[in-house]
C-alpha positions as CSV (number, residue, x, y, z in Angstrom):
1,X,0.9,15.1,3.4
2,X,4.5,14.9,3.8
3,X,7.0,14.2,7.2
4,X,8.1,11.6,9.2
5,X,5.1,11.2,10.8
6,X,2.5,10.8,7.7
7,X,0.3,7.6,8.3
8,X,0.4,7.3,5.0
9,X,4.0,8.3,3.0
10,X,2.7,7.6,-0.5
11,X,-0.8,9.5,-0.3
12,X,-1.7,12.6,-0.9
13,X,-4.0,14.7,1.4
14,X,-7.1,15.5,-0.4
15,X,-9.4,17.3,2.0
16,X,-11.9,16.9,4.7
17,X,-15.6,17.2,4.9
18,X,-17.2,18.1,8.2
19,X,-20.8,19.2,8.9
20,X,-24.6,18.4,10.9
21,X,-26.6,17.6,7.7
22,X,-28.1,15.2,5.4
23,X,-24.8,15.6,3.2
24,X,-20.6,15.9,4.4
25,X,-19.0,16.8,1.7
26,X,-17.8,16.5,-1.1
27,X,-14.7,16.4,-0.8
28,X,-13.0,17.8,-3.9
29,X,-10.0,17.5,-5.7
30,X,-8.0,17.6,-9.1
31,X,-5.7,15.5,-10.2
32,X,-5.9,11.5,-11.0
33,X,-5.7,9.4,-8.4
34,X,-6.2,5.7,-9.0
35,X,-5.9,4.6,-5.1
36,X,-7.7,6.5,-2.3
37,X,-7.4,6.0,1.7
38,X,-10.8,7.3,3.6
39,X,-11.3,7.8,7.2
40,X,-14.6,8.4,8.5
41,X,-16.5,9.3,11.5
42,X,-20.4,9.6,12.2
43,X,-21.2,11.0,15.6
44,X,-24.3,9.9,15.0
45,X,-27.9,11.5,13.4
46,X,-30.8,13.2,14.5
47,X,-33.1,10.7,14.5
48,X,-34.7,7.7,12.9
49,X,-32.9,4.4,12.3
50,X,-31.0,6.0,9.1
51,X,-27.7,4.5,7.5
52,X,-25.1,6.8,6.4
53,X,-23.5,5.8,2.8
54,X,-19.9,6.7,1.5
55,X,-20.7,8.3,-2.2
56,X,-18.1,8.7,-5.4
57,X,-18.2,10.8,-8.3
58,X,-15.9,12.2,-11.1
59,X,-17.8,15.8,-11.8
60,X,-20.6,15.4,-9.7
61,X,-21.7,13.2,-7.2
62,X,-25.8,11.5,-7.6
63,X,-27.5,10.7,-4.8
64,X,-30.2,8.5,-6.7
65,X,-28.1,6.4,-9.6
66,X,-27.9,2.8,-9.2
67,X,-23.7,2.9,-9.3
68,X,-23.2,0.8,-6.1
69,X,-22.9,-3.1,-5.3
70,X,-21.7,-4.6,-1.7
71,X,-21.4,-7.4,0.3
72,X,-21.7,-6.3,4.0
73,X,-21.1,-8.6,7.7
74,X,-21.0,-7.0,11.0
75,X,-20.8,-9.0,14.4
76,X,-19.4,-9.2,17.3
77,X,-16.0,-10.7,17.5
78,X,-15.7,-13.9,15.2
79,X,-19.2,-14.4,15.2
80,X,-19.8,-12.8,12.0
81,X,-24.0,-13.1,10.7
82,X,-24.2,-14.2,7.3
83,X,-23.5,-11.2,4.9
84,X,-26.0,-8.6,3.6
85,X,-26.2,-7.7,-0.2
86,X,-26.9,-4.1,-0.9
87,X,-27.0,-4.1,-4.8
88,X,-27.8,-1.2,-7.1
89,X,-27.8,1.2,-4.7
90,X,-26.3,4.9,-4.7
91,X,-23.4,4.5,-2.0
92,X,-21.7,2.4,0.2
93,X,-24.0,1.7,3.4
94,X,-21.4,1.9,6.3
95,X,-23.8,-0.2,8.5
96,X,-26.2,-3.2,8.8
97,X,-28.0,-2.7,11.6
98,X,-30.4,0.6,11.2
99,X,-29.5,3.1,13.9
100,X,-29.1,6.7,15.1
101,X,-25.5,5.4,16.7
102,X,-21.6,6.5,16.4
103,X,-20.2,4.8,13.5
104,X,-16.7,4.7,12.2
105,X,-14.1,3.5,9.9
106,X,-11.5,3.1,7.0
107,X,-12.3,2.6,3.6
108,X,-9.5,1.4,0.6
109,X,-10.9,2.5,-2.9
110,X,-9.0,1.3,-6.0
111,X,-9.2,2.0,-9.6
112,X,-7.9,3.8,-12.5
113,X,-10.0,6.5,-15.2
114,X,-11.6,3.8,-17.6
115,X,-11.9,1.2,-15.1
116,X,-14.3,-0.3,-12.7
117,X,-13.8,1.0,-8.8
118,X,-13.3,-1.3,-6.0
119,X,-13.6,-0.5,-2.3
120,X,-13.0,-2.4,1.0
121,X,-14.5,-0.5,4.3
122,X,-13.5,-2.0,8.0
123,X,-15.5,0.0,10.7
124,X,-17.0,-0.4,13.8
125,X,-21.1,0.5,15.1
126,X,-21.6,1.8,18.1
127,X,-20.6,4.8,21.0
128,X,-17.4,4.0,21.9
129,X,-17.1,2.7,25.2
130,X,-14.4,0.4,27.6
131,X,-17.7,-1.0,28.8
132,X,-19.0,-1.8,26.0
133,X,-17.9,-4.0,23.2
134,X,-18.7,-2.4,19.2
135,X,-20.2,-4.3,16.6
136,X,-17.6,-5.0,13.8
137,X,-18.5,-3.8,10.8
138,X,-17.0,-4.9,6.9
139,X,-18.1,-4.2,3.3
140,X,-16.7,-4.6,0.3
141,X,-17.9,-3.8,-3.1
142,X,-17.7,-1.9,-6.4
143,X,-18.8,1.4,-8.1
144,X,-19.2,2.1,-11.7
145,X,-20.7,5.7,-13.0
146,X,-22.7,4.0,-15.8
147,X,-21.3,5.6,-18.3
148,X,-17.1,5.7,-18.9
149,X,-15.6,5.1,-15.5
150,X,-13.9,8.3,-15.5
151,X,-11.6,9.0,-12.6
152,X,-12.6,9.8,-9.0
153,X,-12.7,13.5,-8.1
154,X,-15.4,13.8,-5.3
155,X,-16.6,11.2,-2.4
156,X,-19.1,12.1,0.4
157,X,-21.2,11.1,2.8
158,X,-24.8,11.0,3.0
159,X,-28.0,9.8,5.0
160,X,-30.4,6.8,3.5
161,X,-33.7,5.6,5.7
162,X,-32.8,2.2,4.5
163,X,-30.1,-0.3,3.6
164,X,-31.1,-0.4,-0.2
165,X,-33.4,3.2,-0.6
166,X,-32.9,5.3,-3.4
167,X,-34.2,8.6,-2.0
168,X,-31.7,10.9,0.5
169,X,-33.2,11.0,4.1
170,X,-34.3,13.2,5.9
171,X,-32.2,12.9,9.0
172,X,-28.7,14.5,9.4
173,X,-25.9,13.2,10.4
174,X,-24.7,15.1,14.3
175,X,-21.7,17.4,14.8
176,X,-18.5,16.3,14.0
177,X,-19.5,14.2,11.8
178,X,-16.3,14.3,8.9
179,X,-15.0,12.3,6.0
180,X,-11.0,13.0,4.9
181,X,-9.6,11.6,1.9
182,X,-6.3,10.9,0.8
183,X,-5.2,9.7,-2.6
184,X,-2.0,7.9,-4.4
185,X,-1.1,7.3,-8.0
């Protein structure tokens, strides 16, 4: 992206995901990017009480590998609950609280080929609403591809059942639904 009125002068615009099912995305691109800026929006899902994760990859993205650890807090205001671990999982849950509800956010991923990834997500839970306040939402974390760390080429989103399960659910997430993702050197 390019112009006086890109939110973000440094970053490249690397495409956006949109879609109504258990997967949005991947996002693809070439190139190495060592710093990436993600915006996000769930609509919502089908069904269930299902969690939808932010995913990375260099060639491929798996749903199942243990490549994931975060620290997670959502509440209201200041009044923050004591945080949740989510630890060798695959993705970045983008919630706490299990629900078929409007979730969205930003999320700051850093980290060059050969290195270990870090990521920082700031969202909010809920329908938006003037007469209703959203749960805050905050994670922060690190992904590794068990192997050589090579650089980031692919992210996506995708629905879990639980906070910490290892098998892809089988809600989807609503229409509209998207993930964009820009990256910088």
């Amino acid at each position: 992206m390019s112009g006086v009125n890109n939110p973000l002068p440094d970053y490249t615009l690397l495409g956006t995901a949109t879609a109504a099912a258990t997967t949005v995305g991947p996002v693809i691109w070439t190139g190495t990017f060592t710093r990436f800026f993600v915006d996000y929006w769930i609509a919502g899902y089908n069904g269930g009480t299902p969690v939808g994760r932010l995913l990375f990859g260099a060639a491929s993205i798996s749903t199942t590998a243990l490549t994931n650890g975060s620290s997670l807090d959502a509440g209201p205001g200041a009044a923050f609950a004591a945080a949740t671990n989510a630890l060798s999982i695959p993705g970045c849950p983008l919630a706490i609280t299990l629900s078929a509800i409007a979730r969205r956010g930003t999320a700051l991923v850093r980290g060059a080929s050969g290195a270990l990834k870090t990521y920082e997500v700031q969202g909010a839970n809920g329908n938006p609403s003037v007469s209703a306040a959203s749960t805050f939402f905050r994670a922060i974390g690190s992904f590794s591809d068990l192997s050589t760390n090579l650089p980031l080429q692919r992210m996506q989103l995708t629905v879990y059942d639980t906070l910490t399960a290892t098998t892809v659910s089988a809600q989807t997430f609503l229409s509209g639904t998207y993930l964009t993702v820009w990256g910088a050197a």
